[in-house]
VOBA-1610 file (N, C-alpha, C; in pm, whole numbers, padded with zeros to 5 digits, always signed):
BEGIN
Unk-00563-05025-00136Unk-00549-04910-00226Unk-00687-04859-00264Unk-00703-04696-00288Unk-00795-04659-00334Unk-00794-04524-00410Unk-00914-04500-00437Unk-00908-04431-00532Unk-00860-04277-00494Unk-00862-04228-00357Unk-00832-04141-00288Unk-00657-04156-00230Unk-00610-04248-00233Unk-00495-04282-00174Unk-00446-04402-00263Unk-00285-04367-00285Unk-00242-04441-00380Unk-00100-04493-00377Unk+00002-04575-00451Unk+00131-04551-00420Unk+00170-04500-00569Unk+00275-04395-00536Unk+00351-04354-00658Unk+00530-04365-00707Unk+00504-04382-00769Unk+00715-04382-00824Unk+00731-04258-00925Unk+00828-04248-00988Unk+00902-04178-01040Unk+00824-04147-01189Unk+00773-04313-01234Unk+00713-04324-01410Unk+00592-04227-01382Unk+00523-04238-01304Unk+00382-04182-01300Unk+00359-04070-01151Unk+00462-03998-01140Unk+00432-03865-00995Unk+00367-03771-01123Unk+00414-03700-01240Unk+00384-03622-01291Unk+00264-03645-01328Unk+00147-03804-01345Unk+00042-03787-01367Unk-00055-03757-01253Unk+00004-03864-01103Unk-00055-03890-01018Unk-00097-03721-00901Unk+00087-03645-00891Unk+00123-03576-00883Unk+00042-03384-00890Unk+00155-03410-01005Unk+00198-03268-01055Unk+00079-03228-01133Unk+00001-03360-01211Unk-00121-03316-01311Unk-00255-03325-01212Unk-00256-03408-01117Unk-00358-03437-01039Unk-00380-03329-00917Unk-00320-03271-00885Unk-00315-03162-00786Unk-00329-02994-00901Unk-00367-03010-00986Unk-00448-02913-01058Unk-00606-02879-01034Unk-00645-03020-01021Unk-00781-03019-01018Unk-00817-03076-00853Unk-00723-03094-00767Unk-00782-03120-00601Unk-00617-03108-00555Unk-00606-03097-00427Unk-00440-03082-00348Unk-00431-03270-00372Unk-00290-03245-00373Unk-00246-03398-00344Unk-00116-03365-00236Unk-00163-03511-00151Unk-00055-03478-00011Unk+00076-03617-00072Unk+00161-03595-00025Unk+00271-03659-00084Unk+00319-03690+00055Unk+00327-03817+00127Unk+00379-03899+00214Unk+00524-03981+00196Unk+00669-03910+00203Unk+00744-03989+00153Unk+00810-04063+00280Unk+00831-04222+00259Unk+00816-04263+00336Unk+00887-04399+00361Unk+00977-04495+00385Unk+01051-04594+00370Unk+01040-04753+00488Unk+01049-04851+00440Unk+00939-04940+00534Unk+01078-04977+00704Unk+01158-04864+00677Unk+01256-04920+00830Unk+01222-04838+00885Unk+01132-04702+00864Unk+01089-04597+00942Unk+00979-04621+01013Unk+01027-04627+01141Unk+00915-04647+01253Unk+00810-04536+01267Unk+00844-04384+01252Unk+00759-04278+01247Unk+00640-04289+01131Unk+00699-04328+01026Unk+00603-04346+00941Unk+00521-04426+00945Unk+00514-04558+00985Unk+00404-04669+01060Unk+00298-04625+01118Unk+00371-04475+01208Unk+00258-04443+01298Unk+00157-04331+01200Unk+00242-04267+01105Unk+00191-04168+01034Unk+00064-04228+00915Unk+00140-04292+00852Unk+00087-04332+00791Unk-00071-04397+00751Unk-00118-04494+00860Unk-00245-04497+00901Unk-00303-04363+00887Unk-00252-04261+00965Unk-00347-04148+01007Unk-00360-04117+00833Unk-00322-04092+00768Unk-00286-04015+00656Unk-00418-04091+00536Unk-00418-04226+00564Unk-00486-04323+00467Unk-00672-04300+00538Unk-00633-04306+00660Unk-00779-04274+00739Unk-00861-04163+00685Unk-00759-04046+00711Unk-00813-03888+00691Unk-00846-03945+00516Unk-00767-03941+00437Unk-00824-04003+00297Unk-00916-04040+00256Unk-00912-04107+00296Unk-01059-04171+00323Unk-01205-04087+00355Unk-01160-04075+00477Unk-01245-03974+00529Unk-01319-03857+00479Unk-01236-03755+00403Unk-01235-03661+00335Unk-01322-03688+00185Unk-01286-03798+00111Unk-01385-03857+00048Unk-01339-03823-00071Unk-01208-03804-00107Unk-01228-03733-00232Unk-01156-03572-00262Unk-01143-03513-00134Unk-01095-03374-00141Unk-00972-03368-00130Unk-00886-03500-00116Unk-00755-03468-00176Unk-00733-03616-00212Unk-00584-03605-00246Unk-00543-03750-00328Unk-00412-03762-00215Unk-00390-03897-00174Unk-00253-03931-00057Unk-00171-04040-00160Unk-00067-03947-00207Unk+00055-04006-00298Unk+00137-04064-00192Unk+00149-04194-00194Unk+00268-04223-00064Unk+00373-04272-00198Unk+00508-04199-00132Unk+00598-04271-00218Unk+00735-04326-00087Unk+00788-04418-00145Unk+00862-04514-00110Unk+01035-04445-00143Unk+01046-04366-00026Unk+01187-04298-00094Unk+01341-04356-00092Unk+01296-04453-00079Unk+01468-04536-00055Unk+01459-04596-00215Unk+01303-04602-00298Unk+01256-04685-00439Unk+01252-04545-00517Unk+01246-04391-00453Unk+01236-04338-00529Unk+01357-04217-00486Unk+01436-04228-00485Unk+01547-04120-00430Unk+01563-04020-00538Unk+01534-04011-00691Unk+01574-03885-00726Unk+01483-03815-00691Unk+01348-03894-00700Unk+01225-03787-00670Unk+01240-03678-00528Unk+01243-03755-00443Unk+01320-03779-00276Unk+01449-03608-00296Unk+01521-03656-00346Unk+01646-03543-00347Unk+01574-03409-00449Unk+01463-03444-00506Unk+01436-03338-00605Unk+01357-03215-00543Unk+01269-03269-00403Unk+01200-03234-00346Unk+01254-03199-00222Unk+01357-03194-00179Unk+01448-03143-00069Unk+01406-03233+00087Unk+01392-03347+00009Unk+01332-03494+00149Unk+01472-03476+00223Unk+01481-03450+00359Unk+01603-03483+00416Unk+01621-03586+00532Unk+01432-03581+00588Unk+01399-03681+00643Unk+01309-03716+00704Unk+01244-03857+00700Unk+01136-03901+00664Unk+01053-03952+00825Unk+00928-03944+00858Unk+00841-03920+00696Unk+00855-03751+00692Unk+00827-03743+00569Unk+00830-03628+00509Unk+00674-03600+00469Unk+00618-03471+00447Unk+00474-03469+00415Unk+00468-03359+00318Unk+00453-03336+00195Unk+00440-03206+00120Unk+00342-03233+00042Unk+00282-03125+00044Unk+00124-03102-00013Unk+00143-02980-00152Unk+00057-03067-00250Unk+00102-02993-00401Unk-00064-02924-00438Unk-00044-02778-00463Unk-00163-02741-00535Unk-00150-02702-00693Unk-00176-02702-00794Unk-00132-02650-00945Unk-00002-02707-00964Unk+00028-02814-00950Unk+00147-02843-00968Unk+00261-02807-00925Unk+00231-02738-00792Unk+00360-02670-00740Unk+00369-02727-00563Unk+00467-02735-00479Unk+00454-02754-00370Unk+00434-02657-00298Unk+00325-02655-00193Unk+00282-02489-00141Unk+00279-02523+00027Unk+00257-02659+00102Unk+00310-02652+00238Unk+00328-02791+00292Unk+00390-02835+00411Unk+00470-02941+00418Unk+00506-02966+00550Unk+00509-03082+00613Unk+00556-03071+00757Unk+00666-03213+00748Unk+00702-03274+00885Unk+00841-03368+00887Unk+00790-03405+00982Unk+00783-03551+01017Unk+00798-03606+01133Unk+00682-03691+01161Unk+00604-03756+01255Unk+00493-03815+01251Unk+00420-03695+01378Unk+00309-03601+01285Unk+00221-03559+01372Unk+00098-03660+01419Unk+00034-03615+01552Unk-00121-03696+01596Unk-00204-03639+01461Unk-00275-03691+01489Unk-00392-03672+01377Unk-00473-03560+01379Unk-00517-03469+01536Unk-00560-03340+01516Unk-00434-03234+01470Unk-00356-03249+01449Unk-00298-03183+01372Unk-00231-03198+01208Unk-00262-03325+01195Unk-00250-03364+01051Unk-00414-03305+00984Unk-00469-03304+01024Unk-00606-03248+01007Unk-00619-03077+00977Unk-00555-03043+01098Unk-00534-02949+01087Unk-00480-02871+00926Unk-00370-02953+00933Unk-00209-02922+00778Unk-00384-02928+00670Unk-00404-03029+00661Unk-00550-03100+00544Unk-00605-02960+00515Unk-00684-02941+00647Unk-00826-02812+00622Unk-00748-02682+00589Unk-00638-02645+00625Unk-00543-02546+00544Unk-00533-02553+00361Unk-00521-02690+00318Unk-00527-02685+00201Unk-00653-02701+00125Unk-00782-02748+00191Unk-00860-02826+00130Unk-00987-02659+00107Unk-01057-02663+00004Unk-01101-02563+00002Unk-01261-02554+00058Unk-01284-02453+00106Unk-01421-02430+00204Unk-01492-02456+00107Unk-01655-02470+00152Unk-01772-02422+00063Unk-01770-02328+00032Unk-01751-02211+00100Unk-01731-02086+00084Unk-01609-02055-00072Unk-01540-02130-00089Unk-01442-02142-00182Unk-01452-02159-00320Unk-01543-02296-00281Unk-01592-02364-00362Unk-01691-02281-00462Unk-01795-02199-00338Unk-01885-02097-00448Unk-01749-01969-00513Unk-01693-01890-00457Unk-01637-01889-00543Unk-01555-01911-00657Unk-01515-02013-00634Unk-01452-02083-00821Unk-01611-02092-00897Unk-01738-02133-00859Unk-01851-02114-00971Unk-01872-01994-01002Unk-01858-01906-00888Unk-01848-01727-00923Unk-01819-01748-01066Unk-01686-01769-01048Unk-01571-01733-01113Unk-01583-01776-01237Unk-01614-01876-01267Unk-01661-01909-01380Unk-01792-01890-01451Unk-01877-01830-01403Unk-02019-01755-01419Unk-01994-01620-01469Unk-01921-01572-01402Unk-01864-01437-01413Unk-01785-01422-01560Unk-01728-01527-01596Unk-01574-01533-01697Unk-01712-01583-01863Unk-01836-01660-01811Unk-01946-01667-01901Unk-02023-01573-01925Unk-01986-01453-01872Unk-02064-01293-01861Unk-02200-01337-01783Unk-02243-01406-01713Unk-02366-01457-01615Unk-02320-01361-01489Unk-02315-01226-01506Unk-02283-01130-01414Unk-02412-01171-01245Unk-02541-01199-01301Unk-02668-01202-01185Unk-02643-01324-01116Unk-02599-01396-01248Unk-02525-01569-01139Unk-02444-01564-01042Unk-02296-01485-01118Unk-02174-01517-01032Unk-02261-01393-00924Unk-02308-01309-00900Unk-02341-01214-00793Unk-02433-01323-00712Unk-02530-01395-00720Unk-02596-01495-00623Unk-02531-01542-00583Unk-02451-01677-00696Unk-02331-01760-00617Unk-02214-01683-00488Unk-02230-01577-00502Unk-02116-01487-00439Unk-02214-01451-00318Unk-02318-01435-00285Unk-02436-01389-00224Unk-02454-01517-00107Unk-02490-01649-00160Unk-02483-01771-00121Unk-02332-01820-00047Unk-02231-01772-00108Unk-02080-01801-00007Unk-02085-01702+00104Unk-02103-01574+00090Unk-02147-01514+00224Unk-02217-01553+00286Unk-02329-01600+00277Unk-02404-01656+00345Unk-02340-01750+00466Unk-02266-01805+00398Unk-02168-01934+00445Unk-02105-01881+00552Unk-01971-01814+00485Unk-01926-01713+00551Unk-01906-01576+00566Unk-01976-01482+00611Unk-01965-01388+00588Unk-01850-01258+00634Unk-01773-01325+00664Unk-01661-01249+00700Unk-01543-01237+00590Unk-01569-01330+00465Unk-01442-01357+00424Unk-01434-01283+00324Unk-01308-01211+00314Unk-01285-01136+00254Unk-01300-01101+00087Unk-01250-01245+00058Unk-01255-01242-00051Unk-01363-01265-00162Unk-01500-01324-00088Unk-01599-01293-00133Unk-01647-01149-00168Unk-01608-01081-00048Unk-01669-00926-00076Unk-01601-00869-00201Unk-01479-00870-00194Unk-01412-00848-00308Unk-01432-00856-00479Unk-01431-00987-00454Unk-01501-01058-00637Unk-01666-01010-00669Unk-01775-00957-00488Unk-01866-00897-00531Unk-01847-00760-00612Unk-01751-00678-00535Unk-01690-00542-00542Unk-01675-00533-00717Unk-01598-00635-00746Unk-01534-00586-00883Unk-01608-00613-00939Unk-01727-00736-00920Unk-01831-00716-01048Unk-01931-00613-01050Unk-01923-00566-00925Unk-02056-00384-00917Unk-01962-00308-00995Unk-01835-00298-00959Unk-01740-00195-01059Unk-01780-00207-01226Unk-01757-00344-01203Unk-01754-00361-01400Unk-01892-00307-01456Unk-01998-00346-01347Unk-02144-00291-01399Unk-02194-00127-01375Unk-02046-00100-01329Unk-02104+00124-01308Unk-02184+00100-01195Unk-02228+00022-01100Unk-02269+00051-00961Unk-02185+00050-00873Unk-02090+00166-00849Unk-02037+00267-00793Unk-02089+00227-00647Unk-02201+00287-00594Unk-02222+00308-00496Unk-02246+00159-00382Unk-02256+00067-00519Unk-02268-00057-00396Unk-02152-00117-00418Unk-02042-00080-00501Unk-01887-00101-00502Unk-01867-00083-00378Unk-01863+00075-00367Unk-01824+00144-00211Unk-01894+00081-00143Unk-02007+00026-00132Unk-02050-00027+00025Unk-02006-00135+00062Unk-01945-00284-00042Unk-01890-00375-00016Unk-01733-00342-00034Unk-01695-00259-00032Unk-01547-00204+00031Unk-01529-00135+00129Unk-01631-00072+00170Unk-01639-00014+00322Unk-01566-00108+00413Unk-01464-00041+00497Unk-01423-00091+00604Unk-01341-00208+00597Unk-01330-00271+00464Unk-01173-00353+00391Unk-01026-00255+00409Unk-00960-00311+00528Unk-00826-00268+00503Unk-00768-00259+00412Unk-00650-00182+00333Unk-00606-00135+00232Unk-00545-00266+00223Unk-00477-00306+00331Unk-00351-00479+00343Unk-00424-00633+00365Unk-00588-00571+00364Unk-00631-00726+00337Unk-00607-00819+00230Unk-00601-00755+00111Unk-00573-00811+00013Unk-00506-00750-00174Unk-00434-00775-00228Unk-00327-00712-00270Unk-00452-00612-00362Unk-00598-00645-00408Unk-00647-00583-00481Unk-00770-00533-00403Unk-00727-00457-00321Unk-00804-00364-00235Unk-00762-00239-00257Unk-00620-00178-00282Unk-00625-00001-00290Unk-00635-00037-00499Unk-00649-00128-00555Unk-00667-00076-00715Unk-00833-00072-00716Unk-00902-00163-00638Unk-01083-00143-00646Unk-01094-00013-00615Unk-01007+00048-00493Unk-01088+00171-00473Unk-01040+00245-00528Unk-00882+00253-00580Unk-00902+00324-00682Unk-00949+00337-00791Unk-00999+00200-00836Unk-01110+00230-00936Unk-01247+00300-00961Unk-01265+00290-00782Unk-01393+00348-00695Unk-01403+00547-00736Unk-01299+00589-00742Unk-01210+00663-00720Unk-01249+00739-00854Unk-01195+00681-00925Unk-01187+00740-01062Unk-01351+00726-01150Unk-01439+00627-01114Unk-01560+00602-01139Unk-01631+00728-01123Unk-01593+00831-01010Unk-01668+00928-01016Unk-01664+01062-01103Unk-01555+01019-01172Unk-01578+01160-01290Unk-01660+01146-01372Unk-01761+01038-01371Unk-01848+01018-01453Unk-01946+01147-01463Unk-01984+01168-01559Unk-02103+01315-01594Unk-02017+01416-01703Unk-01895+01409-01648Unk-01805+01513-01688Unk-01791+01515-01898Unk-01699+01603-01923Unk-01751+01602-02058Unk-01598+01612-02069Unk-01517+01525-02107Unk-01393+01533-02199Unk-01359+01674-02296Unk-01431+01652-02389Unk-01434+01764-02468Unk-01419+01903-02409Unk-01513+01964-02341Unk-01511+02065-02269Unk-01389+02084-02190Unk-01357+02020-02127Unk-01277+02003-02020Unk-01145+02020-02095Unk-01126+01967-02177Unk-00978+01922-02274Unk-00988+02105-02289Unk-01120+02194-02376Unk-01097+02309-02416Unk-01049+02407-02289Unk-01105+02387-02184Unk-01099+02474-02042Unk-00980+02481-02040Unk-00879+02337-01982Unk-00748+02343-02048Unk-00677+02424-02148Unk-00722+02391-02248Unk-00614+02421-02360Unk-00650+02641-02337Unk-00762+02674-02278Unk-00758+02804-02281Unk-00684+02864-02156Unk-00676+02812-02062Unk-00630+02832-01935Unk-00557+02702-01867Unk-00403+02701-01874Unk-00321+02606-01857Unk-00334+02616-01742Unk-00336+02688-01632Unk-00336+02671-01518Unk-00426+02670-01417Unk-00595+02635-01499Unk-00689+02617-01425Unk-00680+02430-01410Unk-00644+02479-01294Unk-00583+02310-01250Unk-00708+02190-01180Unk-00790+02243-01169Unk-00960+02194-01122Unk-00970+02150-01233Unk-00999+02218-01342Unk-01039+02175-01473Unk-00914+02032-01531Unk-00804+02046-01496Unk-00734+01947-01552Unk-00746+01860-01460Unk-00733+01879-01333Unk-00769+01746-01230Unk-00913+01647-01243Unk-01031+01732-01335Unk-01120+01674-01355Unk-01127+01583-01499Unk-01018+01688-01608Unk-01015+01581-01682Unk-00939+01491-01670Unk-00826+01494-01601Unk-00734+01378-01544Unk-00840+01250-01511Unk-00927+01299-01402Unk-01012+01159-01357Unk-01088+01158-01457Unk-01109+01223-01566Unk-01233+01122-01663Unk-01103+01045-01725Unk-01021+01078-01778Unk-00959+01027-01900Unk-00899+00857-01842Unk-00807+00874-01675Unk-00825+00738-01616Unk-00928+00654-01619Unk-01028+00687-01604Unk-01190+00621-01617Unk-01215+00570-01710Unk-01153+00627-01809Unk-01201+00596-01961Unk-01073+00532-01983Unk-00969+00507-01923Unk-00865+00346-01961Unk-00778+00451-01997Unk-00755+00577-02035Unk-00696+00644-02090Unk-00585+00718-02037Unk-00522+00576-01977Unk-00405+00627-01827Unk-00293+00730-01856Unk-00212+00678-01928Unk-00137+00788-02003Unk-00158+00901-02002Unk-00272+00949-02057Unk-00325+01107-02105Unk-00351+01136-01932Unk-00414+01040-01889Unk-00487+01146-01702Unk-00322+01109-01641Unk-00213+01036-01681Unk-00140+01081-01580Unk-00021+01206-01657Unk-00070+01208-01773Unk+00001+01366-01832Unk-00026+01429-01710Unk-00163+01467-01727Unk-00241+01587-01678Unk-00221+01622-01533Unk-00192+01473-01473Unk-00170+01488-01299Unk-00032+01537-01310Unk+00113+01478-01358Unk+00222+01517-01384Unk+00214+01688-01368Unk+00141+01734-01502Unk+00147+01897-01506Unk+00111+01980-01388Unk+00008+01943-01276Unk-00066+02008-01203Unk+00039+01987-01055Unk+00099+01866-01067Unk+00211+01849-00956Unk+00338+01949-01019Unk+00347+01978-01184Unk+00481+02074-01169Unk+00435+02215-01180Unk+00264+02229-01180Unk+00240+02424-01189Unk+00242+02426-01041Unk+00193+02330-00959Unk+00144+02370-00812Unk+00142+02281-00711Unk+00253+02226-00678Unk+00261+02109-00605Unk+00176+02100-00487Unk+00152+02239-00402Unk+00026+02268-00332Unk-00131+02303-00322Unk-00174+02236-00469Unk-00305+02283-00497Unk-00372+02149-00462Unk-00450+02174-00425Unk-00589+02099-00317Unk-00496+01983-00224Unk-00413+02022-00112Unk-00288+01954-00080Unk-00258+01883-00104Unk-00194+01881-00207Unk-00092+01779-00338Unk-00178+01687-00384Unk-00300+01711-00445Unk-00380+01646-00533Unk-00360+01585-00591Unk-00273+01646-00709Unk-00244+01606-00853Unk-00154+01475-00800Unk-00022+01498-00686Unk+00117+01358-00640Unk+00014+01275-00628Unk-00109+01244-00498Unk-00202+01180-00397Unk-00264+01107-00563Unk-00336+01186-00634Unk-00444+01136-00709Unk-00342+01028-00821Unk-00211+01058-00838Unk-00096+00957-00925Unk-00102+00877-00848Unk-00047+00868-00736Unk-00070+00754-00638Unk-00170+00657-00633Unk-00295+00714-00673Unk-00383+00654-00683Unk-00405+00541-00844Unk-00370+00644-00912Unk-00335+00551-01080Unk-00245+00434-01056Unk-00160+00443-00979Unk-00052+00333-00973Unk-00081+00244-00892Unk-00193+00252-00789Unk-00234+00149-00720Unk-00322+00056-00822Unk-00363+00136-00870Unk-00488+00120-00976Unk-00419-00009-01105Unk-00292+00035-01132Unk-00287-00041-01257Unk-00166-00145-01186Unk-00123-00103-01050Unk-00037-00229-01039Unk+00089-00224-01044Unk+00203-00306-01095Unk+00307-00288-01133Unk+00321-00326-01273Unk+00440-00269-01338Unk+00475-00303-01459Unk+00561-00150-01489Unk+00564-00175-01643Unk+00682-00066-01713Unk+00582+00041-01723Unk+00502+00054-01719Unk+00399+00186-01778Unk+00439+00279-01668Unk+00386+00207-01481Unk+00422+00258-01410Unk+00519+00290-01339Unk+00639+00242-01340Unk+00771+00237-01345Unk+00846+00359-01402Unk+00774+00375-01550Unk+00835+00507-01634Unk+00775+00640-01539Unk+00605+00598-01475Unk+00587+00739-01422Unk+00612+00803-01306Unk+00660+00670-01200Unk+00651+00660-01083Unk+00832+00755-01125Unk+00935+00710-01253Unk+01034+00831-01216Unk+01036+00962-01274Unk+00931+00952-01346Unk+00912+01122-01390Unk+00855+01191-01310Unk+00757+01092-01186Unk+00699+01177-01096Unk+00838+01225-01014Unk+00921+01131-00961Unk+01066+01163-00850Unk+01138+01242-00969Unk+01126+01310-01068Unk+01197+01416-01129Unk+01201+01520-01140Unk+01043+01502-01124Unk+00939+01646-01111Unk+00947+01719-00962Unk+00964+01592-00876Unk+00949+01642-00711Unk+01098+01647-00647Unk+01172+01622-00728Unk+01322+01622-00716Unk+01423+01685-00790
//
């Protein structure tokens, strides 16, 4: 037994488990001593453990000693292999694989260097150490520089700091479907540029000429910019019901853009059907 690999029952999965796979994956080996597959599995499983040093924890449990656990977890038959991250089960295989592919299942869960700098990002970032988490984020590219999600967590901290323009350059060429917060960055990208503009003015241009729709499309994008979603998606609403064809469907395109922007929920829900009321 060790400190990387362990046996568990029923009194102590939720410490060994469910609380311990918060802070590293834990692989869960369920497993019974008339099972010949597991003999063979098993070794491999205690080896890699080992091996790894630390980057995950190997819960073997004994499911003929632990059957509610066993039936709770949808074991139908053994060995069984399910791997827990945050306390939840997230992937899992059956049967006795060779070891380059138990390896394989491992480096799927186990997190890169590249990973790794980002969770310090992440927490640099969450300490307002904006120049930190941007190195640490600087240093995982380094690593790897393809991965996406580094560029990303760079992206949103140039956003938060009003550098706009090196937002856009570390979103350049990110598919919209790489990742779920790729069309709200750029639409944040998006709306960042009404910056200069003057609310005030703009609100009066409006209120003198309802249907100078430039002028409301511009205060539309300051007032989004300024968090002030509601009021810029009044303004887009109005310009989709004076002129559904002004700057080819601006005002629908640029809503579209608010709703990527804030996501889902009831805010957008209410506008997404006043917009299908307006266009319907």
């Amino acid at each position: 037994m060790s400190e990387n690999a362990l046996d568990v029952g029923l009194a102590d999965f939720a410490q060994h488990v469910l609380e311990e796979s918060k802070h590293r994956p834990v692989v869960v080996d369920f497993w019974a001593p008339w099972c010949g597959p597991c003999k063979s599995l098993k070794p491999i499983l205690e080896k890699l453990a080992a091996e790894y040093g630390g980057k995950f924890l190997l819960a073997k449990i004994n499911s003929d000693d632990n059957q509610e656990l066993a039936a709770r977890y949808g074991v139908r038959g053994i060995p069984s292999v399910k791997a827990f991250v945050n306390g939840e089960p997230v992937d899992e295989f059956s049967g006795a694989l060779p070891e380059g592919e138990v390896r394989a299942f491992l480096d799927r869960l186990i997190p890169s260097p590249a990973d790794e700098l980002r969770a310090q990002a992440a927490g640099l970032r969450l300490a307002g150490d904006m120049p930190g988490a941007l190195q640490t984020l600087a240093d995982a590219s380094k690593i790897a520089p393809d991965h996406i999600g580094v560029r990303l967590d760079a992206a949103e901290i140039m956003l938060d700091l009003g550098e706009a323009d090196e937002g856009q350059r570390l979103l350049a060429g990110v598919p919209d479907d790489a990742d779920p917060r790729v069309p709200q960055l750029k639409a944040r990208l998006q709306f960042m540029g009404a910056a200069g503009e003057d609310v005030t003015a703009l609100t009066a241009q409006v209120a003198a000429n309802e249907n100078d729709l430039e002028a409301r499309l511009k205060l539309a994008n300051l007032l989004v910019a300024a968090g002030q979603h509601e009021a810029g998606m009044d303004q887009l609403l109005e310009i989709v019901r004076r002129d559904r064809g002004f700057g080819d469907d601006i005002g629908r395109k640029t809503l579209l853009s608010v709703f990527d922007l804030l996501g889902s929920g009831e805010l957008v829900s209410r506008y997404r059907r006043q917009l299908s009321s307006v266009l319907y």
